[in-house]
LUMBAFI-842445 format. One record per residue: x, y, z of N, C-alpha, C in turn; residue number from 0. Coordinates in Angstrom, 2 decimals. Example, Ala and Ser with C-alpha at 12.3 -4.5 7.8 and 13.67 -1.06 7.14 Angstrom:
% LUMBAFI-842445
n_u / n_v / n_w / ca_u / ca_v / ca_w / c_u / c_v / c_w / k
13.19 / -5.69 / 7.80 / 12.30 / -4.50 / 7.80 / 13.20 / -3.30 / 7.80 / 0
12.85 / -2.25 / 7.08 / 13.67 / -1.06 / 7.14 / 12.90 / 0.03 / 7.87 / 1
% end
This chain:
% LUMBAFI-842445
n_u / n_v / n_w / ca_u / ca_v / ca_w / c_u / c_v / c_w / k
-17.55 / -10.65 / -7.05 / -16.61 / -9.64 / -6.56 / -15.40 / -10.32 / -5.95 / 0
-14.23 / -9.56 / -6.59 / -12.60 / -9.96 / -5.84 / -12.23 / -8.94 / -4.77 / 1
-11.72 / -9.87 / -3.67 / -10.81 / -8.60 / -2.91 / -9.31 / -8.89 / -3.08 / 2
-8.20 / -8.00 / -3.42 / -7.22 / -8.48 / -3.55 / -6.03 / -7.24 / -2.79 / 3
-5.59 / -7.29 / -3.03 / -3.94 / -6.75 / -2.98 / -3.58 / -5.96 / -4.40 / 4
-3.59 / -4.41 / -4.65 / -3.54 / -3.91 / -5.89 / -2.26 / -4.26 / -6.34 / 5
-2.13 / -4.77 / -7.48 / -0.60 / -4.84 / -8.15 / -0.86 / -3.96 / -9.66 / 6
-1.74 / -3.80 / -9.65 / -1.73 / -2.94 / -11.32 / -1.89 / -1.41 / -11.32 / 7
-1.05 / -0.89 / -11.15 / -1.98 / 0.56 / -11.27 / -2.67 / 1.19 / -12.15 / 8
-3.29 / 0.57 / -12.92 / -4.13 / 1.31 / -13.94 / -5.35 / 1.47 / -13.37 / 9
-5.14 / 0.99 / -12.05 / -6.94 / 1.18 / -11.29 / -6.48 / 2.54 / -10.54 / 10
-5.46 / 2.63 / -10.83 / -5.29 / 4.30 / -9.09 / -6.12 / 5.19 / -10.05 / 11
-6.18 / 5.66 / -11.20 / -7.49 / 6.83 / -11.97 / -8.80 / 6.36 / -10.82 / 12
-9.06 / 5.33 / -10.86 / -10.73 / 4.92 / -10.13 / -10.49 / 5.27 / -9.06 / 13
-9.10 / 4.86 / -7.78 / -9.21 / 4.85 / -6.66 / -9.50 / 6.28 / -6.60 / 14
-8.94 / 7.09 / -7.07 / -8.88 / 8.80 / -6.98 / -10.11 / 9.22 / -7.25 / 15
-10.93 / 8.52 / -8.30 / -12.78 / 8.92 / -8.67 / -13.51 / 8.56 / -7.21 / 16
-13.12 / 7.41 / -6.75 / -13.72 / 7.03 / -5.39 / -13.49 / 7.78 / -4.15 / 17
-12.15 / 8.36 / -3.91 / -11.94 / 9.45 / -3.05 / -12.72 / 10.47 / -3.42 / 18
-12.54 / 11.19 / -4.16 / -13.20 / 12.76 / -4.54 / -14.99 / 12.25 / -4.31 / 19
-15.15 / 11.07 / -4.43 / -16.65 / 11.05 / -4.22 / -17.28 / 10.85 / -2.62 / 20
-16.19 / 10.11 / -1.93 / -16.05 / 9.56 / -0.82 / -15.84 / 10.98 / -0.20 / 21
-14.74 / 11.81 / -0.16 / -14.44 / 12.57 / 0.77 / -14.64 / 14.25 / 0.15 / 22
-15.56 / 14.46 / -0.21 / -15.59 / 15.34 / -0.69 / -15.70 / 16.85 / 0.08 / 23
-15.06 / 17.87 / 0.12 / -15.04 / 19.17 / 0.76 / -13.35 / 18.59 / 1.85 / 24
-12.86 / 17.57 / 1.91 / -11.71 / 17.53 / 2.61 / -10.62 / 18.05 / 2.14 / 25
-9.68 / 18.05 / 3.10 / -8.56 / 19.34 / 2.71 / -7.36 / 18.14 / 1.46 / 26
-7.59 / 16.74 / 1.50 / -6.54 / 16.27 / 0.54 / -7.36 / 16.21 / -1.11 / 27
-8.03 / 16.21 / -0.72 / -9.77 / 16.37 / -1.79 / -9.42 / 17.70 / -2.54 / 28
-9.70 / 18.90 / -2.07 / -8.83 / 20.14 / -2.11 / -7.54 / 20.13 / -2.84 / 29
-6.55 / 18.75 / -2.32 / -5.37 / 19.20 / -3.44 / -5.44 / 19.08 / -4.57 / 30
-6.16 / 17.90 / -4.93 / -6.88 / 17.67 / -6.40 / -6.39 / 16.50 / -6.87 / 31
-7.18 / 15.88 / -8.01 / -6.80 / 15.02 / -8.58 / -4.95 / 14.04 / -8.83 / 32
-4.24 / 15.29 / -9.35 / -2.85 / 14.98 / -9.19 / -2.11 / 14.42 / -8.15 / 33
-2.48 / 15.36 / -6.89 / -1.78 / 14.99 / -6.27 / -2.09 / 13.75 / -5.21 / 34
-3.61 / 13.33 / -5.08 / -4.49 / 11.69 / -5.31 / -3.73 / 10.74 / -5.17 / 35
-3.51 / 11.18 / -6.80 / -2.59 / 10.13 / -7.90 / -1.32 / 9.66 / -7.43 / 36
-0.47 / 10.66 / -6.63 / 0.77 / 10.24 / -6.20 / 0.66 / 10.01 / -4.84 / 37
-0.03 / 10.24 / -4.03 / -0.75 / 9.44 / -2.80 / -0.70 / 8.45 / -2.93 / 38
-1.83 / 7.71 / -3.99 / -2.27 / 6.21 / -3.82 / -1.08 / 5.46 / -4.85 / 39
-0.40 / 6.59 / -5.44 / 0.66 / 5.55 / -6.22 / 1.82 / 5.34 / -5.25 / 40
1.87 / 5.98 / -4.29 / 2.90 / 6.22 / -2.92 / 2.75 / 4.69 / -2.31 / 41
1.45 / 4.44 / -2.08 / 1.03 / 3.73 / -1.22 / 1.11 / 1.92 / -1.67 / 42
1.08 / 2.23 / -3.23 / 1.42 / 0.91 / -3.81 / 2.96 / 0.66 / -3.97 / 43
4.20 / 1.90 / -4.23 / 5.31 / 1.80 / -4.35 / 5.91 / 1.69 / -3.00 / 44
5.50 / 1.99 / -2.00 / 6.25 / 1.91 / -0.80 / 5.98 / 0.42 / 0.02 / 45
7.56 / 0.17 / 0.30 / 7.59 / -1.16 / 0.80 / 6.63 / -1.62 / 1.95 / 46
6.92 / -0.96 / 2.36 / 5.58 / -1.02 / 3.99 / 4.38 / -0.88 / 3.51 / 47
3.60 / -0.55 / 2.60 / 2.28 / -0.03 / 2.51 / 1.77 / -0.59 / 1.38 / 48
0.46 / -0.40 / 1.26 / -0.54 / -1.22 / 0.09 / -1.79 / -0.62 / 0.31 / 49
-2.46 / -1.47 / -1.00 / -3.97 / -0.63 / -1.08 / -4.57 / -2.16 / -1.84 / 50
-6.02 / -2.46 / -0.89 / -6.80 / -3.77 / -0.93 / -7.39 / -3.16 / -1.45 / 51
-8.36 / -3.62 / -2.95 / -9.23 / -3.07 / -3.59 / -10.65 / -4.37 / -4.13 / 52
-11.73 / -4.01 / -3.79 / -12.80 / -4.55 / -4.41 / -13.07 / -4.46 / -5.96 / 53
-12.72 / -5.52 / -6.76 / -12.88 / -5.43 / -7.65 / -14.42 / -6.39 / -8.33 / 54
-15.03 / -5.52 / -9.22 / -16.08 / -6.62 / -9.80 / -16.18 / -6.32 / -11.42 / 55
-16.40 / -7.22 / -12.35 / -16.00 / -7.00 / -13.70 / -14.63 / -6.11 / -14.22 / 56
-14.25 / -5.98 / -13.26 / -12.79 / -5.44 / -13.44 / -13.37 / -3.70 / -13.76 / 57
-14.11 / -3.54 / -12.73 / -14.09 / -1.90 / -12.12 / -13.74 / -1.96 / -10.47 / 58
-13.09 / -1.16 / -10.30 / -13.04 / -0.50 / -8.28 / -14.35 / -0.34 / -7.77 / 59
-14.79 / -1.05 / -7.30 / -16.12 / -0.71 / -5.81 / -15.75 / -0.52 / -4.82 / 60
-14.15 / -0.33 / -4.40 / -13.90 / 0.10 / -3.12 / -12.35 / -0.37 / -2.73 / 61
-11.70 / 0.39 / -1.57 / -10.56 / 0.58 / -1.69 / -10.30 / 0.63 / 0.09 / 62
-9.38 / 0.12 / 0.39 / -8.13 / 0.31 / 1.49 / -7.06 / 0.92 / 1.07 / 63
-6.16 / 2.15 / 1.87 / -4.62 / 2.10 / 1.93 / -4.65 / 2.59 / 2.84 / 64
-3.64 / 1.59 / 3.14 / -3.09 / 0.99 / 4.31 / -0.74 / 0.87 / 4.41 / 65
-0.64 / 1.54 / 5.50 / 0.74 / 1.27 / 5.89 / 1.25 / 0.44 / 7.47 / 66
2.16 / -0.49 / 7.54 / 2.56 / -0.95 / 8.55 / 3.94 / 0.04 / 8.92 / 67
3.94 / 0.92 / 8.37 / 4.93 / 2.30 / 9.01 / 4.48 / 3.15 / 8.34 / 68
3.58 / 4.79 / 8.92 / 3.19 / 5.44 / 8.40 / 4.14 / 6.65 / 8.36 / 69
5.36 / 6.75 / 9.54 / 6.17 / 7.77 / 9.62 / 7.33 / 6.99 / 8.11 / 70
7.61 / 6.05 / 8.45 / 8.06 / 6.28 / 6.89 / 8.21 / 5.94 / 5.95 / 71
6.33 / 5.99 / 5.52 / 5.91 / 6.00 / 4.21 / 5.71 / 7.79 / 4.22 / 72
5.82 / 8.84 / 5.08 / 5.58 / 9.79 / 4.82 / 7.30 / 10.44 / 4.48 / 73
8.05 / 9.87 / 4.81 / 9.29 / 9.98 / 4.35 / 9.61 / 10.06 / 3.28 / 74
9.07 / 8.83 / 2.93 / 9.20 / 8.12 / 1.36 / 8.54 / 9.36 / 0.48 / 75
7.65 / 9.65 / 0.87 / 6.42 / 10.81 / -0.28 / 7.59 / 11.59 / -0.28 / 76
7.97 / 12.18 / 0.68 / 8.58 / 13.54 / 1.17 / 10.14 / 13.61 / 0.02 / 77
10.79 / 12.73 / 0.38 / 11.82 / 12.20 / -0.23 / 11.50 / 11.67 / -2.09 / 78
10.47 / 11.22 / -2.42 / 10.53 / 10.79 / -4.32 / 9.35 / 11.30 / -4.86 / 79
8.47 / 12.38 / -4.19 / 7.56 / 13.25 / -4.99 / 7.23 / 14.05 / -4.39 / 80
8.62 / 15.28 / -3.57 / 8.44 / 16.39 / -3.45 / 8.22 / 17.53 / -4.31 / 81
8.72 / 17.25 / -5.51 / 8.23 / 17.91 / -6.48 / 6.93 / 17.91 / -7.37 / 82
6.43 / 16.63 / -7.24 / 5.21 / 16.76 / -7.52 / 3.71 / 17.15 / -6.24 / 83
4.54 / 17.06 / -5.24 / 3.07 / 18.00 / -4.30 / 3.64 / 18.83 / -3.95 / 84
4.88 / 19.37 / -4.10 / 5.54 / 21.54 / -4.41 / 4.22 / 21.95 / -5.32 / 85
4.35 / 21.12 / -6.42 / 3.59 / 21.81 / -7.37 / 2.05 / 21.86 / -6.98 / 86
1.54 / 20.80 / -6.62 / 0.06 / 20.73 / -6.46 / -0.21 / 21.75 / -5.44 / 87
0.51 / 21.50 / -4.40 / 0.51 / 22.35 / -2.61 / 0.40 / 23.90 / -3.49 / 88
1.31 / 24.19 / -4.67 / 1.24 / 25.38 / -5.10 / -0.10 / 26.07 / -5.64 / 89
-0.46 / 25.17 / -6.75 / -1.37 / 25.86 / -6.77 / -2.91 / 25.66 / -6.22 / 90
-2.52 / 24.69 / -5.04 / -3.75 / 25.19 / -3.77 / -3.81 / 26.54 / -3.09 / 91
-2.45 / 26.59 / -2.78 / -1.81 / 27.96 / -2.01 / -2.72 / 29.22 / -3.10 / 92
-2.68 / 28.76 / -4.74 / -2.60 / 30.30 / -5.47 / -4.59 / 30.37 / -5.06 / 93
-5.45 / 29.03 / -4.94 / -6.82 / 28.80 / -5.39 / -6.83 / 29.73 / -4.01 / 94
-6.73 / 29.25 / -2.62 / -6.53 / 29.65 / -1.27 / -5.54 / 29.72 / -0.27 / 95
-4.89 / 31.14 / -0.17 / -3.93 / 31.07 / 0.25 / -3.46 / 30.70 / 1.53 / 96
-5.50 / 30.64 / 2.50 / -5.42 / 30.26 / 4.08 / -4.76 / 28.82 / 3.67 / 97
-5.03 / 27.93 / 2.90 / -3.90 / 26.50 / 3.33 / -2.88 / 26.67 / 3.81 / 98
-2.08 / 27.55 / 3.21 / -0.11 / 27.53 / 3.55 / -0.20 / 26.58 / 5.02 / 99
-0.79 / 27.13 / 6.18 / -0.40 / 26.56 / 7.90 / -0.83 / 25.01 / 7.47 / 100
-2.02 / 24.97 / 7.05 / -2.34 / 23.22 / 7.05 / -1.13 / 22.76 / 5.53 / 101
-1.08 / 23.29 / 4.96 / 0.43 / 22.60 / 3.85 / 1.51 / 22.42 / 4.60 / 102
2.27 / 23.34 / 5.54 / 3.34 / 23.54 / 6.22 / 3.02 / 22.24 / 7.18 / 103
2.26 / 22.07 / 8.26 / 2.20 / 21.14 / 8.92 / 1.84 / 19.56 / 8.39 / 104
1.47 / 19.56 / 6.91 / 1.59 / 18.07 / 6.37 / 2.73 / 17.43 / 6.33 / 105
3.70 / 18.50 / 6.54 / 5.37 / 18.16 / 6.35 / 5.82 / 17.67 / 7.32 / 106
5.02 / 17.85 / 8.62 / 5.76 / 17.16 / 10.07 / 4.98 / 15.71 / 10.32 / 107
4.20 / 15.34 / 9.63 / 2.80 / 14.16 / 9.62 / 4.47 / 13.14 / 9.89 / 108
5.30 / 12.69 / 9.63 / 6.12 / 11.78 / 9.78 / 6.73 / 11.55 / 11.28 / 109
6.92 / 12.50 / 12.30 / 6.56 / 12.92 / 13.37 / 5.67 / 12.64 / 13.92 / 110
4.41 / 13.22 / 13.76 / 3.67 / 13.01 / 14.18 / 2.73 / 11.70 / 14.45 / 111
3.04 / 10.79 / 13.68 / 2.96 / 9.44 / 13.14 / 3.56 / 8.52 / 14.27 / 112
4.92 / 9.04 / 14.68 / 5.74 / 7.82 / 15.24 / 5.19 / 7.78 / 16.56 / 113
5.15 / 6.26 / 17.34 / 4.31 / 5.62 / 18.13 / 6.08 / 4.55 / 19.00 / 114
5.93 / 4.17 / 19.91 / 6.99 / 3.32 / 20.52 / 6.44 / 1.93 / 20.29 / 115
5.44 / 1.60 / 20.18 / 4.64 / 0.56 / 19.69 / 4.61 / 0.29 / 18.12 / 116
4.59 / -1.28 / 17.58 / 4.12 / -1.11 / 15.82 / 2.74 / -1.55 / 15.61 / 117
2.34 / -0.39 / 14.26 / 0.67 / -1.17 / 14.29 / 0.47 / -0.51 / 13.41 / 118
-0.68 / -1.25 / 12.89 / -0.98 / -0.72 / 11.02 / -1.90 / 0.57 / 10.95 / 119
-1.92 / 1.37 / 10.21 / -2.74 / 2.67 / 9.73 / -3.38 / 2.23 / 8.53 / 120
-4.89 / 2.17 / 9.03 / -5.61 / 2.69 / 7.93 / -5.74 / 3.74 / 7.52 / 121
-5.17 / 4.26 / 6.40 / -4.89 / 5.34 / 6.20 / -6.44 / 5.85 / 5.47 / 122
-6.84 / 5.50 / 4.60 / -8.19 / 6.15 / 3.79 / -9.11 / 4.85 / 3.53 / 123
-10.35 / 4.76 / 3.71 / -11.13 / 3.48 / 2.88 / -12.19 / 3.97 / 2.25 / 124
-12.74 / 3.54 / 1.07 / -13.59 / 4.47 / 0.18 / -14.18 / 3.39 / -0.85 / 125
-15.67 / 3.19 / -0.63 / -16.46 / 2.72 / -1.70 / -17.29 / 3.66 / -2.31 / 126
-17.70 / 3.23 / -3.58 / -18.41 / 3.61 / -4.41 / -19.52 / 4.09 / -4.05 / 127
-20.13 / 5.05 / -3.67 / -21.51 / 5.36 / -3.12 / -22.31 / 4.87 / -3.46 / 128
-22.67 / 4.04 / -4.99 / -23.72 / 3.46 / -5.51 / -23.80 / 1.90 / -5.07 / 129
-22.48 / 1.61 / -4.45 / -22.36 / 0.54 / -3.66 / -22.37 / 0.63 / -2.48 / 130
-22.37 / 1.36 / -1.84 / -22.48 / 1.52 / -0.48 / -23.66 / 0.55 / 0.33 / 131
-23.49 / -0.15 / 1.84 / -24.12 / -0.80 / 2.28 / -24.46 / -2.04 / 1.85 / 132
-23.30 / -2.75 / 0.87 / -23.69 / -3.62 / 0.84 / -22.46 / -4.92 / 1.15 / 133
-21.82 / -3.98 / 2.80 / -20.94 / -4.87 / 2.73 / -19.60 / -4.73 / 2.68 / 134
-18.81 / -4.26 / 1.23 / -17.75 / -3.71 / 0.87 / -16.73 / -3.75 / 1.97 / 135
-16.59 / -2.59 / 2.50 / -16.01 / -2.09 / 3.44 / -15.93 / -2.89 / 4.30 / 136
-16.56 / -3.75 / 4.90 / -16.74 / -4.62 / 6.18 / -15.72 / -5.86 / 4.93 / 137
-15.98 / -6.33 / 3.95 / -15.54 / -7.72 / 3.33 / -13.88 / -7.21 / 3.25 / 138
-13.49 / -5.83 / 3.03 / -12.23 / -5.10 / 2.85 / -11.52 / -5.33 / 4.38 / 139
-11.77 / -5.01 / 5.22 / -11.18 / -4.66 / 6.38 / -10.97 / -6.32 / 6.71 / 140
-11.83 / -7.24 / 6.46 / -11.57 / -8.90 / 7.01 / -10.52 / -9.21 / 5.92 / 141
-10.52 / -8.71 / 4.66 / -9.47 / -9.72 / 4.03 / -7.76 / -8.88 / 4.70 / 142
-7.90 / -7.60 / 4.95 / -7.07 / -6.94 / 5.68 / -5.91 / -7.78 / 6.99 / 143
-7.44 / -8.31 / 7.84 / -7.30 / -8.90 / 8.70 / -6.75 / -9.77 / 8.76 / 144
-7.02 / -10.50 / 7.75 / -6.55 / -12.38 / 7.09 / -5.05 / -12.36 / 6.68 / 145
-4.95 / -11.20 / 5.95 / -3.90 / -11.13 / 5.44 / -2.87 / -10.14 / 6.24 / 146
-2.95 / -9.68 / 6.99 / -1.48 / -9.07 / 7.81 / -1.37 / -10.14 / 8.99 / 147
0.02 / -10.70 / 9.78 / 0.56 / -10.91 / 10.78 / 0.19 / -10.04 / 12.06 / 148
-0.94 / -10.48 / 12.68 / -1.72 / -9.43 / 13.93 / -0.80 / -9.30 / 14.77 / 149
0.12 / -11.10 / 14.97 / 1.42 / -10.95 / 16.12 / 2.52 / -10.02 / 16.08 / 150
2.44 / -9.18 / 14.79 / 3.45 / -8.49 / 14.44 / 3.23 / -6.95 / 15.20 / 151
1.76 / -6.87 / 15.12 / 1.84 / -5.20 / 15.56 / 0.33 / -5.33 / 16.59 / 152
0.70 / -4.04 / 17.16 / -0.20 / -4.47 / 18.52 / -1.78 / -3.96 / 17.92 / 153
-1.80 / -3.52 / 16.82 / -3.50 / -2.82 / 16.33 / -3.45 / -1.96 / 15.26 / 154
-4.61 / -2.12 / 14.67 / -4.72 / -1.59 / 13.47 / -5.56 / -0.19 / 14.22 / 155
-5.06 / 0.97 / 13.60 / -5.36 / 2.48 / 13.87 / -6.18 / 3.03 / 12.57 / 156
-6.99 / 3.74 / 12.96 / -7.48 / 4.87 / 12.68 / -8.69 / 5.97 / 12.97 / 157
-8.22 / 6.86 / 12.27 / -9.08 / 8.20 / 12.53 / -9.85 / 8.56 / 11.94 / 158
-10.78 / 9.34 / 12.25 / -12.03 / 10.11 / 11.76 / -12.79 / 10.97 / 12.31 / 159
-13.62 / 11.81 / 11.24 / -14.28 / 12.73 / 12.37 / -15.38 / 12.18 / 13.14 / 160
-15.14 / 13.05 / 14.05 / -16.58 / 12.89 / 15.55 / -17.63 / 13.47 / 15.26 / 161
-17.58 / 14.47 / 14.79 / -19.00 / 15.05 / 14.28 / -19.37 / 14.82 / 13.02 / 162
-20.61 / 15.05 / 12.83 / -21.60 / 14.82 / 11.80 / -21.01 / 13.51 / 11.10 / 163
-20.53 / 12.92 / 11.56 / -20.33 / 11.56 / 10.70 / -20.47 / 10.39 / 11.50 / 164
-21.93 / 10.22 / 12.16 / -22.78 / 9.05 / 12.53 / -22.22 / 7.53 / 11.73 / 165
-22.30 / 7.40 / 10.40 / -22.75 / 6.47 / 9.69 / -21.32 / 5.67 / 9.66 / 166
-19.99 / 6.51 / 9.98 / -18.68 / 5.73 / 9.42 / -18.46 / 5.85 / 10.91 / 167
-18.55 / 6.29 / 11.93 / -18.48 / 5.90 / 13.29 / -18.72 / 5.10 / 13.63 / 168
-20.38 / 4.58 / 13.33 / -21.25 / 3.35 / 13.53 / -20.29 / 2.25 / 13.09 / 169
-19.87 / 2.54 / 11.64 / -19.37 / 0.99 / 10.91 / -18.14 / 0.85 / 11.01 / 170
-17.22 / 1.42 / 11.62 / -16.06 / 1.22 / 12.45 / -16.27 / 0.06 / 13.66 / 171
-17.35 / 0.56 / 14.76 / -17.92 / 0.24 / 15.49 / -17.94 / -1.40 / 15.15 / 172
-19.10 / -1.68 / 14.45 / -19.37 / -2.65 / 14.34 / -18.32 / -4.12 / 13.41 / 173
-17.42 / -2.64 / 13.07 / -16.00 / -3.89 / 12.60 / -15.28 / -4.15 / 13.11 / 174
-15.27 / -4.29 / 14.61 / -14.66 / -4.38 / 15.61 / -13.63 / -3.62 / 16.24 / 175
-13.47 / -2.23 / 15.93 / -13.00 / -1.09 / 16.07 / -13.26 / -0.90 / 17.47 / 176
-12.52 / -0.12 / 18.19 / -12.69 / 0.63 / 19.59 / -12.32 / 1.75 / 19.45 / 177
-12.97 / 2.52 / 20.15 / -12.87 / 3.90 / 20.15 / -11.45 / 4.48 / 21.39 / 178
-10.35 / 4.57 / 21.18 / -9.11 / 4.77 / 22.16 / -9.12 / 6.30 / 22.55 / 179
-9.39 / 6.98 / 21.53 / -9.30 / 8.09 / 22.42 / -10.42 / 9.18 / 21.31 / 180
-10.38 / 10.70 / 21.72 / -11.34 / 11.60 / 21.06 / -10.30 / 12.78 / 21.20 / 181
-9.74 / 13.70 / 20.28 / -8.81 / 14.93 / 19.97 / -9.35 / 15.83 / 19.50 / 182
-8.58 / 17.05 / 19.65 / -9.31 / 18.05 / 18.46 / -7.70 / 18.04 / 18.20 / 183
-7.70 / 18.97 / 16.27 / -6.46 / 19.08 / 15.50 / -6.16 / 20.66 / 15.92 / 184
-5.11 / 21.11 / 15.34 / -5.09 / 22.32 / 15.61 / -5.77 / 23.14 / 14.55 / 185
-6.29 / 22.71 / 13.95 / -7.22 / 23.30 / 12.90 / -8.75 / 23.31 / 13.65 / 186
-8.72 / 22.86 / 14.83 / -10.07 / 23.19 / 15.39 / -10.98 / 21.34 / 14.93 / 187
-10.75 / 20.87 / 14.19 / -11.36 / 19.56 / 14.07 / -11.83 / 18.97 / 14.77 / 188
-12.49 / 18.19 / 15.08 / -12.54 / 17.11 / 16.35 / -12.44 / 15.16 / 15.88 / 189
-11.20 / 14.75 / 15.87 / -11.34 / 13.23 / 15.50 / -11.63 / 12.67 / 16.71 / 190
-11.58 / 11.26 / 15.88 / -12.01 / 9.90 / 16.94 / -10.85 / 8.93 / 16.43 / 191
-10.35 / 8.24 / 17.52 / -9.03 / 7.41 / 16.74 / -9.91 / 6.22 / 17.61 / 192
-9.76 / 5.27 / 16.48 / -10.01 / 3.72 / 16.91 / -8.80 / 2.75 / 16.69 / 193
-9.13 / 1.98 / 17.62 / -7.75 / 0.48 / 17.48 / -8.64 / -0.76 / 17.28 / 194
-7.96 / -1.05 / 16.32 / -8.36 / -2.96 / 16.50 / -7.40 / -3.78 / 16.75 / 195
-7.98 / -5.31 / 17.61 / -6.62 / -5.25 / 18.07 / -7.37 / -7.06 / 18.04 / 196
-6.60 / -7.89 / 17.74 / -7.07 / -9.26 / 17.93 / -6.30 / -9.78 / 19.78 / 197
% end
């Protein structure tokens, strides 16, 4: 197994099979396949941001994306494929029309993002379930580590839920993650935001 730095996108089809398996019943899960696609292709085209992927025989076992500015890489989406999540956002809106408030407020995420401090967002990480536990994720987050400038930003961020999700709490935990604070969204949610910080 390789961990690398994605430069090809002919793997974003897999990264998107690995999300929908990874996060399944979530509200970006929900937008569907398409709009995935221009997510994780966001994330490889935007200067600030990238996606570390486990590769073995040249299939995806698992995935990072990741931005060192998340307010604006959400710019960037907002600005060169508004028309392609108009369309997707649309016909979520036609499947369920309760989204519109959570669509409307994805639009301020660039806002909501900005910090007076710099520091990296893990934005999504996702292995293969049939791989799961053996590692992956923990070998992803160290080459992460190896490879960004720590002196540059004060901690690597991210979120997740607090409830019913024991198992990715735990392995945060044990990747040297800290738990900084506990929120609810206005959708009623309840996250957990962790920092790592060398």
């Amino acid at each position: 197994m390789k961990i690398l730095i994605l430069t090809d996108k002919k793997y974003i089809d897999e990264i998107v099979h690995i999300h929908l398996q990874t996060f399944d019943g979530f509200f970006l899960t929900f937008l569907g396949k398409g709009f995935l696609k221009q997510l994780y292709l966001g994330f490889m085209e935007h200067e600030n941001s990238n996606i570390i992927v486990a590769l073995e025989n040249d299939k995806v076992l698992g995935f990072i994306a990741y931005s060192e500015d998340m307010s604006s890489f959400y710019k960037y989406l907002v600005k060169r494929k508004l028309l392609y999540f108009g369309w997707y956002a649309f016909i979520a809106f036609v499947k369920k029309p309760t989204v519109l408030i959570r669509l409307l407020s994805a639009f301020k995420k660039s806002e909501e993002v900005q910090r007076p401090e710099k520091y990296i967002e893990l934005a999504s990480i996702g292995v293969m379930p049939t791989e799961k536990g053996k590692g992956i994720g923990s070998q992803m987050i160290s080459y992460l580590k190896e490879n960004i400038d720590l002196n540059k930003f004060k901690y690597i961020s991210l979120e997740t839920d607090a409830k019913n999700n024991e198992y990715v709490n735990k392995f945060y935990c044990q990747n040297g993650f800290i738990l900084c604070r506990t929120y609810e969204t206005k959708q009623g949610r309840k996250m957990n935001e962790y920092h790592l910080s060398e």
